[in-house]
C-alpha positions in Angstrom: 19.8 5.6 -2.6 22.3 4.7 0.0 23.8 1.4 -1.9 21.8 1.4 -5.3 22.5 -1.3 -8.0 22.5 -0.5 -11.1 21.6 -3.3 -13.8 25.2 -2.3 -15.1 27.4 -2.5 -12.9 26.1 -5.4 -10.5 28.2 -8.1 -9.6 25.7 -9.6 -7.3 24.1 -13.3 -8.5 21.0 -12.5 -9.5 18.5 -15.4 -9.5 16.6 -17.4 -12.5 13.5 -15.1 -12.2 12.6 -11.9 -11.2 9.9 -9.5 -11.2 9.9 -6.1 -12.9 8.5 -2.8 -11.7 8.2 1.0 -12.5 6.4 4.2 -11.6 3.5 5.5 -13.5 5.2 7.5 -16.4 8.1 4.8 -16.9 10.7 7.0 -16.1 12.3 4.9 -13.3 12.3 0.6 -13.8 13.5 -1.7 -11.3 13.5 -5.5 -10.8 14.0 -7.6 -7.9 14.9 -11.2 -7.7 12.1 -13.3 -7.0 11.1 -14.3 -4.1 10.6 -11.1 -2.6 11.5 -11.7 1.4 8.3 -10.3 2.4 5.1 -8.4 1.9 2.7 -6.2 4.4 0.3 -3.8 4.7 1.2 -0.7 6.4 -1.7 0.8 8.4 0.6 3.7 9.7 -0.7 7.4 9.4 2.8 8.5 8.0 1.9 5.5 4.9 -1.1 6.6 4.3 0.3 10.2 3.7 2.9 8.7 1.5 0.5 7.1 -0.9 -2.3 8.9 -0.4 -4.5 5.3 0.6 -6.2 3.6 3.4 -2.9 1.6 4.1 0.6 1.3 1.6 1.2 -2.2 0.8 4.8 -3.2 0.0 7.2 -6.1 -0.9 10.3 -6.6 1.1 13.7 -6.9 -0.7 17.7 -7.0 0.1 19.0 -4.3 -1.6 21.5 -6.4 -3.8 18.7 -8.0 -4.9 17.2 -4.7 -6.4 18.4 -3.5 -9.7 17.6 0.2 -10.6 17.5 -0.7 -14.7 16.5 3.1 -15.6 16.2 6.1 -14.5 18.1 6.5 -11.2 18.5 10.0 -11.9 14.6 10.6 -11.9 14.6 9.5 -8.1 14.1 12.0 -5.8 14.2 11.5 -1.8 12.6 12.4 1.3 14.1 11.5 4.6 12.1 11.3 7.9 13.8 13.0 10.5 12.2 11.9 13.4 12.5 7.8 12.3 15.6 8.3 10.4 13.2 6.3 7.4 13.9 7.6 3.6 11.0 7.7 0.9 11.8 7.5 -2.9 9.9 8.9 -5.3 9.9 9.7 -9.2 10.4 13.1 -9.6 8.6 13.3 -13.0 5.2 11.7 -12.0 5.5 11.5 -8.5 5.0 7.9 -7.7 6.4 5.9 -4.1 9.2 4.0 -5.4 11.3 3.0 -2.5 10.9 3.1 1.3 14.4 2.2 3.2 14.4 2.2 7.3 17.6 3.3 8.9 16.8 0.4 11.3 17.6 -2.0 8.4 20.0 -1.0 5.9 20.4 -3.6 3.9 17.1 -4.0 3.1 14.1 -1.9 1.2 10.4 -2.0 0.6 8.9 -1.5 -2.9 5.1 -0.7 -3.3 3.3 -4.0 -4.2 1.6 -2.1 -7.2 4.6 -1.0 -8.9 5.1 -5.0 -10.0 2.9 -6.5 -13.0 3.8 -9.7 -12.2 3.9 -11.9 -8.6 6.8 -11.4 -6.4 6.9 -14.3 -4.9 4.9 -13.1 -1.6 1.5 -12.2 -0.7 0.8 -9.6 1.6 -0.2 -11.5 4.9 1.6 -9.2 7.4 -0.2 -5.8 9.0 2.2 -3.3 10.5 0.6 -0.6 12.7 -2.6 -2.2 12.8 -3.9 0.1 15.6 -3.4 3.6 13.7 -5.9 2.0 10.8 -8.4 5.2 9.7 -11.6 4.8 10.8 -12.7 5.0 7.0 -10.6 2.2 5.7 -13.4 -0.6 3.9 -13.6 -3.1 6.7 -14.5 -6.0 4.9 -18.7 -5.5 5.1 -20.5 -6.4 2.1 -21.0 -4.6 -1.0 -23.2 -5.2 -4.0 -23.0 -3.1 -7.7 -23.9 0.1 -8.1 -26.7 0.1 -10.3 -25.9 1.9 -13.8 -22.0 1.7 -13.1 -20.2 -1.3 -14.3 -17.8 -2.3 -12.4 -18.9 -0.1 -9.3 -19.6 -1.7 -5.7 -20.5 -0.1 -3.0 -21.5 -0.6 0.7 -25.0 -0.1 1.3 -26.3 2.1 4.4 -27.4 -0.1 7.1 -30.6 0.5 8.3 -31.7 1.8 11.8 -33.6 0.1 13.6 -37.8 0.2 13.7 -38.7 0.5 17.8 -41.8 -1.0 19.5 -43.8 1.0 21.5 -42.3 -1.6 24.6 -38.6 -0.6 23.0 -38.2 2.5 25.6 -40.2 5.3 23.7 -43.2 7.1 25.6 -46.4 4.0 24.6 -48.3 7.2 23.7 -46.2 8.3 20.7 -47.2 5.0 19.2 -51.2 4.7 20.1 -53.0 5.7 16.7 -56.0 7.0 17.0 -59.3 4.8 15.7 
């Protein structure tokens, strides 16, 4: 990381709560100070790629307010070099830890699910809105899957039945008596 903070060796304030996070093997921890600045959703193709998901959704930080409090060593990076951005990631299990943007050093974005507990931010920002995959779940209802708990799903809509007057040749549709 360009200007990591250790839990050790911090002399920043930190402030009366804050909100813990790690990667899926628990090899790197972190915490920031709560309230994160921000949260968003990331829509943007390169996002996706990054977590492997309809859209990345991330909390907003100043970096001395993010303490690495184990396993710095485990990070392993990827820069951008077209946008210049830098991607984090544990190096044992793989998992997004850190996205930094040359365009604003002193800050870094965390992925929302890293953290247990609230951050102080809901997600109500949408960054790159127009490059959204056409499979992302739009919002259109589901119901459960019968015979898997827990499973929803969206159901086929249904096309249309035409009348005879609907634009199909009347003769298709006389029966004969």
């Amino acid at each position: 990381m360009r200007n990591p903070r250790s839990a050790a060796g911090t002399d920043a304030p930190r402030s009366n709560v804050q909100a813990q996070g790690q990667c899926a093997c628990g090899a790197v921890r972190l915490e920031i100070d709560v309230p994160a600045v921000w949260a968003w959703h990331d829509h943007s193709a390169a996002g996706r790629r990054a977590h492997g998901g309809a859209y990345a959704t991330y909390v907003g930080s100043w970096k001395s307010r993010l303490r690495l409090v184990d396993g710095e060593a485990s990070l392993t990076r990827y820069e951008d070099p077209h946008t210049g951005a830098t991607r984090s990631f544990c190096a044992r299990c793989g998992t997004p830890m850190l996205y930094e943007r040359k365009r604003s050093p002193k800050m870094v974005n965390i992925p929302r699910g890293l953290f247990a507990t609230r951050t102080g931010r809901e997600p109500r920002y949408h960054l790159a809105i127009d490059e959204t995959a056409d499979w992302e779940y739009a919002g259109a209802a589901l119901a459960p899957l019968k015979g898997y708990p827990g499973v929803m799903w969206e159901r086929p809509r249904r096309r249309p039945t035409r009348a005879p007057d609907q634009g199909l040749d009347a003769d298709l549709w006389e029966t004969s008596e």
